[in-house]
Every structure is written in structure tokens, then in C-alpha cells.
N, C-alpha and C positions, 0 to 999 in steps of 0.2 A: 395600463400599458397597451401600445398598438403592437401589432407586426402589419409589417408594412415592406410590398415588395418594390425594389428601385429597378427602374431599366434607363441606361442612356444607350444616346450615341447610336441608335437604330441604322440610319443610313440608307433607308427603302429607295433602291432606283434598281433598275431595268439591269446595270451589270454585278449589283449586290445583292439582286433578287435571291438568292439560291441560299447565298450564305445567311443574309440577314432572316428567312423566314426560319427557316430552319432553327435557327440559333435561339428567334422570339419566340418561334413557338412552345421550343422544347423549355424555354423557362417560364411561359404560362402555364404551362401543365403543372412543372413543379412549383409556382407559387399557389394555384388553386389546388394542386393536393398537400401544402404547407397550410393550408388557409387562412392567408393574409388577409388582413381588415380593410387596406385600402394599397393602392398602386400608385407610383410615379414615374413618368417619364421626364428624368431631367433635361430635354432639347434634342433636338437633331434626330425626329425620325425618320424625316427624309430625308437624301444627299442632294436634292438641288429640287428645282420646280417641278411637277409631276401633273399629268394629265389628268382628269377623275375615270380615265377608261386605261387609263395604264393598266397592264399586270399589278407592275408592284404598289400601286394606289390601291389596288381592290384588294391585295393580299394583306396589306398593314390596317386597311381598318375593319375585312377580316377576324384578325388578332386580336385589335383593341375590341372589337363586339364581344369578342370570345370573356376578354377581361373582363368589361365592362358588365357582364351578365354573372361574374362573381363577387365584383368589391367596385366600391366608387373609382375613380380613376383620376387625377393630373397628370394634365399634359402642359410641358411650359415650353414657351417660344427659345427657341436654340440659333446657331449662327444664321443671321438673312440670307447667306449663298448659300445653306446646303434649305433654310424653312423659311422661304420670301413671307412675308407679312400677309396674314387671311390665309394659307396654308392649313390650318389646325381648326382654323372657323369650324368646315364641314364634319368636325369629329363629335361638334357639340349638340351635333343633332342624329347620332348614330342610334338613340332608343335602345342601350341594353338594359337590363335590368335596375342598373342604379347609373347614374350619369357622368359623363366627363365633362370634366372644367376643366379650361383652357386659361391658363396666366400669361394673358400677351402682354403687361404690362406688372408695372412695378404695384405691390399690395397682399393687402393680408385675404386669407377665404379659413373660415371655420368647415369643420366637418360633425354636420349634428345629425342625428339619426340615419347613416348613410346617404345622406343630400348635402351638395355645399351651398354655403350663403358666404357671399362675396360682401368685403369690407365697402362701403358707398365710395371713400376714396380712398386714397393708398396705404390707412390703415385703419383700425376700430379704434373707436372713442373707448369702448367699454364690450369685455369679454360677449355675446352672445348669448342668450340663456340656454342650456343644454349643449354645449359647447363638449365634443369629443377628443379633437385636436385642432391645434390652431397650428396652420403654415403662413411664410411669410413668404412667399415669392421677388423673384431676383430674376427676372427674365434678361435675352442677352439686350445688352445698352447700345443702341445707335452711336457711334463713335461721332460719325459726319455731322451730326446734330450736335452735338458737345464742341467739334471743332468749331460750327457757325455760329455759335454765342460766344466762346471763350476764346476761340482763336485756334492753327491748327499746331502752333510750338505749344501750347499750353493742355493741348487736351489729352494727352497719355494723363497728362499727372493730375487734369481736373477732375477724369473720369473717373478715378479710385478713391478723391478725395470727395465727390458726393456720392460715391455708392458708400463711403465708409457710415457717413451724416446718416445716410436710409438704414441702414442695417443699425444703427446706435438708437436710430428715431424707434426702430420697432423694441427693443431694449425692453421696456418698462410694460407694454402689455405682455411679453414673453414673461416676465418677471411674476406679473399677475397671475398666469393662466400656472404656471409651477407652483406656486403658493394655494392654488385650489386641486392642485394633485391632475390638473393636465398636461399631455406631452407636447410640447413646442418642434416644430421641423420648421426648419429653412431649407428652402429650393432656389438653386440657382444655375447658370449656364455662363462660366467665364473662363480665365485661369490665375492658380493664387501664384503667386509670386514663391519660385523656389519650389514648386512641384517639378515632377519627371516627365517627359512626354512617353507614347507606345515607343518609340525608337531609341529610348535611354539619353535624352536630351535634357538637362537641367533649364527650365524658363526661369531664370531671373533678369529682375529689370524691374525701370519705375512705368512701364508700359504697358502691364496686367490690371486686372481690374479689381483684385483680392489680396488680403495677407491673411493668415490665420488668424493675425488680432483681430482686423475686423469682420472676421465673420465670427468668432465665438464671442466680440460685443455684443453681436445679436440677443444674446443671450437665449440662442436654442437650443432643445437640449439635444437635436442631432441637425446636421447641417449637409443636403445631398446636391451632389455637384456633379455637373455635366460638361462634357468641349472633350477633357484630354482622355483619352482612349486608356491609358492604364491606368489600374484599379492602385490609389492607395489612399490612405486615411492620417489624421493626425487627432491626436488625442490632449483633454484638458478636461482635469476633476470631474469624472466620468461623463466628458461630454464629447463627443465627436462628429469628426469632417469627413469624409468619403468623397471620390471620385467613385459610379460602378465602373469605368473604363466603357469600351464600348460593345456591344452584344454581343458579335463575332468579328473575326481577323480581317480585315478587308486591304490591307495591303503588305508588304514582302518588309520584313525586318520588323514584325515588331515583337516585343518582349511580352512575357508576362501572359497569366494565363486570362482568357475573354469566359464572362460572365454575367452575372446579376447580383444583386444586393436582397438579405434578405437581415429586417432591422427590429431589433425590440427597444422600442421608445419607452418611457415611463416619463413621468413628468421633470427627474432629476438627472438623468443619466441615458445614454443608450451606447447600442452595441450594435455592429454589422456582421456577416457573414458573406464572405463570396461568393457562390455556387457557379460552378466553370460550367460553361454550354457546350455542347461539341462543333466548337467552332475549326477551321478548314485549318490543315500543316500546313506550314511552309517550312522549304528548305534554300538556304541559301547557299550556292556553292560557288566560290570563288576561285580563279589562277592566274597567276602572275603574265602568264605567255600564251600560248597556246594550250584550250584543254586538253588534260591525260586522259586518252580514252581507258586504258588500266585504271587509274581513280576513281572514274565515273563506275564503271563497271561493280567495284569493290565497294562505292557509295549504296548503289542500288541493292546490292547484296545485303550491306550492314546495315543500313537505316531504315527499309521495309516501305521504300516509294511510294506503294499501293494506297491510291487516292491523294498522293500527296502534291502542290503547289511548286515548284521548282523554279527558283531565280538562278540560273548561270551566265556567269561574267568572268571575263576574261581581257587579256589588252593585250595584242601583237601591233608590229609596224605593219605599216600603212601595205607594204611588198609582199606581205605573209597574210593577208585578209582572206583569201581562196582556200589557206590551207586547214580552216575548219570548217568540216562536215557535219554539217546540222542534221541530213538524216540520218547520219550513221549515231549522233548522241539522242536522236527523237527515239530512236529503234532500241536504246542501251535503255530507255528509260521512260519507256513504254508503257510501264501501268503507273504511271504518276497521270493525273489530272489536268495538269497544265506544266509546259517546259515554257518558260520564259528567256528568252536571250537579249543578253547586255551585253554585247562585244564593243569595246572602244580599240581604234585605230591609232596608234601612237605616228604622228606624221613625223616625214622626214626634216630635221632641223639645218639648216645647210646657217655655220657658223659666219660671223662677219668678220674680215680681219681688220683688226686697228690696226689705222694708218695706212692702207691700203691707195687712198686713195691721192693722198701725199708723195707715195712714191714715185720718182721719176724714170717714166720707160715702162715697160712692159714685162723686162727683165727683171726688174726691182718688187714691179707687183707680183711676178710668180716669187720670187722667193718670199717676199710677205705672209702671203697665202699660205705657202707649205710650213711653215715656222709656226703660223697659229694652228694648222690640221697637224703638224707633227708628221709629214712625209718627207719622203730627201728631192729635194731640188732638182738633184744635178738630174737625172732622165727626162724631167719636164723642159729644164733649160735645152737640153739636146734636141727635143722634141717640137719646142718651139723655134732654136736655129733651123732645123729643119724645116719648119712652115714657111720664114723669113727669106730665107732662101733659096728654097728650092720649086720647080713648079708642078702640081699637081700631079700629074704625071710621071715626074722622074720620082719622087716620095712613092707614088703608087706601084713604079715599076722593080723599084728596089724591097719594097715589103712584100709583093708576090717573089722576089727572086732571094726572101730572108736576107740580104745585104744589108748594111748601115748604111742609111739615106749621106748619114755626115763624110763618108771616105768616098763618097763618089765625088771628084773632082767637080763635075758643074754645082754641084752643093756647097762644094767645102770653099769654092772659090771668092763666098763672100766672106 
């Protein structure tokens, strides 16, 4: 049996700095005082290209030294916009105590006396001698590339249909390595068809890159997955699938609690365990109109703001936009960490009348108009004989004297 501790979904940039170190570090502590045999990072330790003098470049390999100096480590290639290609190169040369390997491509790596020995091509002919565990790496798939051989209507559904061949291809040395009482893991970075996202979104579709058939064809006996941010698993004849979700909380809605993976593999079966980091609150607060400052008030009271994340949204018309006071809700809610504001402006809709433009005269078109707004006519009709016929000044002279422009004989006379 291994234990074996999983981290995805890391996310190291300059505006995740705080959350993400925090959140990795605190579950390298706990898998070095678990004492895990070996570590994986299923993809996406950084959220986009990163400098090598960055902060959060020097904090995340950092972390991995820290790992690295208690159990071997993989690290696999995760989405190209958050880990551009060569990314993960420079971790392979970090010198902790026992080494990191890096799966930028599709293939199998044995784990023998805590050193890895990488398959020559994308899998072994025949188990390694002294073979501890055998992984089968699933790194993310270049779409664009799939599109320019197959075509780009064809490649959602080419791309599932050879990652399924790979994952069936490795089958038969998984097969071998359980039969000599070794534990199998498969590592990969996609999404299976019919998982949840962190925001409670079901992904179905033939445009994923996984089904659970085809990753438990693999025939490993656990299979760790990376991309979707909440943690869930699915299970077959004690063999299992796992997302870890991603380290810590890095945007407003999402569900489910942020943590780590911590797995006991044998050669027939395995088993995960969550372990939550203390990853950042968020609160989401929403109103229909304008916010209740009473509400706010009795939120902060009830809920215990103190370091907490705050998204508030609200939607008024476009005429009532002035009448929220942002310092006065900064001030209500003052020991939270961050207040976020999402105010949407409902604009004015000014209705079209049908048939409006049909109608003959002027006279025809106001009553058009008031018939589809639902106003009465007659004051508008009065108001525009008055225009027709009267001259600016007589209309002007009779509204400062409150008269009706219409009984003054030079008005009325037309």
C-alpha cells in the first residue's frame, strides 16, 4: 500500500498569492506530519505565466522544496492559459531531497526506491524491476492540435475518442503491476462528462475529455483528477476517481469545502480522504432594489464578517443609481476583508407602439401611443391643440396666469 498526498488546482499568481500559499502550505505541513510516501500535483499550479522573480514563483517552488525534501513529487502539465508549456521545466531542477518529475506529456513513470524512471515512450513494454508504484499520466491535450489533423467540427468528439484508446492502451501493464501486489494511479487534468463544477454546474456534453468508463478502463486502482475545483469522486469495485477540487477558494460562489487529498492505494482498491485547508469565506449577498442598510447591519451581526470576502449585488433603475451609499455599507461592514460591489442598472425601456407609424396625423399617433402606455388621451389631445394652435407666448402667458390655453379665444379659434 502507498499513502499518497494529492494537491490540484494551486493557481500561484500575484492576486491568489495570499490565499493559495497559505492554503498549500498549511496542507504540506499536514501531509509531512501524515507521512505520505509520495505527492501529486494534478495541474494548474499556476493561474497564468509567471516571471521567475515573481513573488508568487518563488513562494510556490518554496512549497514544492519544502515537499520535495520529504517524499518524491509529480507535478503534471494542467490548462496552457493558467501552465504555458516549459512552465514546470524549472521545478525539475529544484534539488530537494528526493526529486520531482514533471508529466508534460502523455506516459507511464514507475516509482522505485523513491526515484522515478520514466517509460522510454508512452508506456512500458514490461513492469521495471523493483517497481513500487506505477502511474499512468493524462496530461491536459492540446485541442488546436486534434482540431488540425481531424478537423475543427470533429474534434470535441476525436478528443475523447483517443484519450479513451490511451487510457485502454495502458489496461494491460495496470493489469500486470496488481497481479504482483503493486498499486496502479492514473493522473490526469480534464473534465469527465457529468461532474459538478465549484459553482454547482453540471458539465455534460460530448465536448469533455472523460467518462468514468474510460478512466476506470485504465484499470487503476485510483485515478486523480485535476481542472474542476470541487472535490468529488466516483466509485467501482473498490476502485476510485477523485477530483481534490482546488487548494483554496479563489472566487465568490463557490460551493463545497477547499482542500487536499490524502489516499491509501494497494494494488486492488483505494480510498481518499478530504482534509479542508483554511481556505478564505465568502459571503454572498444579494437584493432585489436597492440595498437594506437594516439587513446589512443584522448580516454583520449574524454571520461574524470578521475576515470575511463579501460579494454585494443589487439592481435599481438607471434614475436611482446615486441612491446607494457605498461608504455608508464599507463603514456597516468594516471588519470583513474585501466588500465587492456588483450594482446593475436596470435602463429605462421606452415601449414601441404598433402601428404608430400607420397612423394618419398626429392626432391618431398620440392616441396610438397612450393606448399601448395605458394613459388617457384626452389631456395629451388638449395639450397638443394647444401647440397647433396657439403661439408660444399666448400657451406661456396663460400657464403663468393658470388659465386654460384652450378657452382663450385666439387659441380656441382654430
Amino acid at each position: 500500500m502507498i499513502r499518497l498526498a494529492h494537491f490540484s488546482d494551486l493557481h500561484y499568481a500575484s492576486k491568489n498569492l495570499i490565499e493559495a500559499d497559505r492554503c498549500f502550505g498549511f496542507a504540506i505541513d499536514a501531509a509531512i506530519q501524515y507521512g505520505v510516501d509520495c505527492a501529486v500535483v494534478s495541474g494548474d499550479a499556476t493561474d497564468h505565466a509567471l516571471d521567475v522573480h515573481a513573488p508568487a514563483f518563488v513562494a510556490l517552488a518554496t512549497q514544492l522544496r519544502r515537499l520535495a525534501d520529504h517524499c518524491p513529487v509529480l507535478m503534471l502539465q494542467g490548462t496552457f492559459s493558467h501552465e504555458p508549456p516549459g512552465t514546470l521545466d524549472i521545478f525539475r531542477l529544484l534539488g530537494g531531497r528526493y526529486p520531482v518529475f514533471v508529466a508534460d506529456r502523455i506516459g507511464q513513470v514507475a516509482l522505485i526506491g523513491g526515484r522515478w524512471q520514466a517509460a522510454p515512450s508512452w508506456r512500458f513494454d514490461a513492469l521495471p524491476d523493483g517497481t513500487e508504484a506505477l502511474f499512468s499520466c493524462v496530461p491536459t491535450v492540446n485541442k488546436a492540435q486534434v482540431a488540425a489533423t481531424v478537423g475543427a467540427c470533429e474534434a470535441a468528439n476525436a478528443t475523447g475518442e483517443h484519450l479513451a484508446r490511451v487510457l485502454r492502451g495502458f489496461a494491460s501493464l495496470n493489469d500486470d503491476a496488481r497481479r504482483r501486489g503493486i498499486p496502479t494511479i492514473g493522473v490526469s487534468h480534464g473534465t469527465v462528462n457529468g461532474c459538478v463544477t465549484e459553482h454547482g454546474v453540471p458539465m455534460a456534453g460530448p465536448d469533455h475529455e472523460f467518462t468514468t468508463g474510460s478512466l476506470f478502463a485504465a484499470g487503476a486502482s485510483a485515478f486523480l483528477l485535476g481542472h474542476i475545483h470541487q472535490h468529488q469522486q466516483w466509485k467501482q469495485d473498490g476502485r476510485c476517481i477523485a477530483y481534490a477540487g482546488s487548494i483554496g477558494r479563489f472566487h465568490y460562489g463557490e460551493h463545497g469545502i477547499k482542500g487536499f487529498l490524502l489516499w491509501h492505494i494497494d494494488a486492488a482498491s483505494s480510498d481518499c480522504t478530504l482534509n479542508a485547508t483554511p481556505a478564505r469565506r465568502t459571503i454572498d449577498i444579494t437584493f432585489d432594489g436597492l440595498p437594506d442598510m437594516a439587513e446589512l447591519a443584522l448580516i454583520a451581526k449574524r454571520d461574524d464578517v470578521a475576515d470575511t470576502f463579501i460579494r454585494l449585488r443589487w439592481q435599481v433603475p438607471e434614475e436611482d443609481r446615486h441612491q446607494v451609499d457605498r461608504t455608508a455599507i464599507r463603514r456597516l461592514l468594516r471588519d470583513a476583508a474585501e466588500v465587492k460591489f456588483e450594482g446593475r442598472l436596470l435602463p429605462v425601456v421606452r415601449t414601441r407602439a404598433a402601428g404608430i407609424a400607420r397612423a394618419a396625423g398626429l392626432v391618431a399617433k398620440v392616441n396610438a401611443w397612450a393606448e399601448v402606455t395605458q394613459v388617457h388621451a384626452e389631456p395629451l389631445q388638449a395639450c397638443l391643440q394647444a401647440l397647433q394652435c396657439g403661439t408660444p407666448e399666448e400657451i406661456a402667458m396663460h400657464i403663468l396666469g393658470q388659465d386654460n390655453p384652450l378657452t382663450n379665444p385666439a387659441i380656441s379659434r382654430c
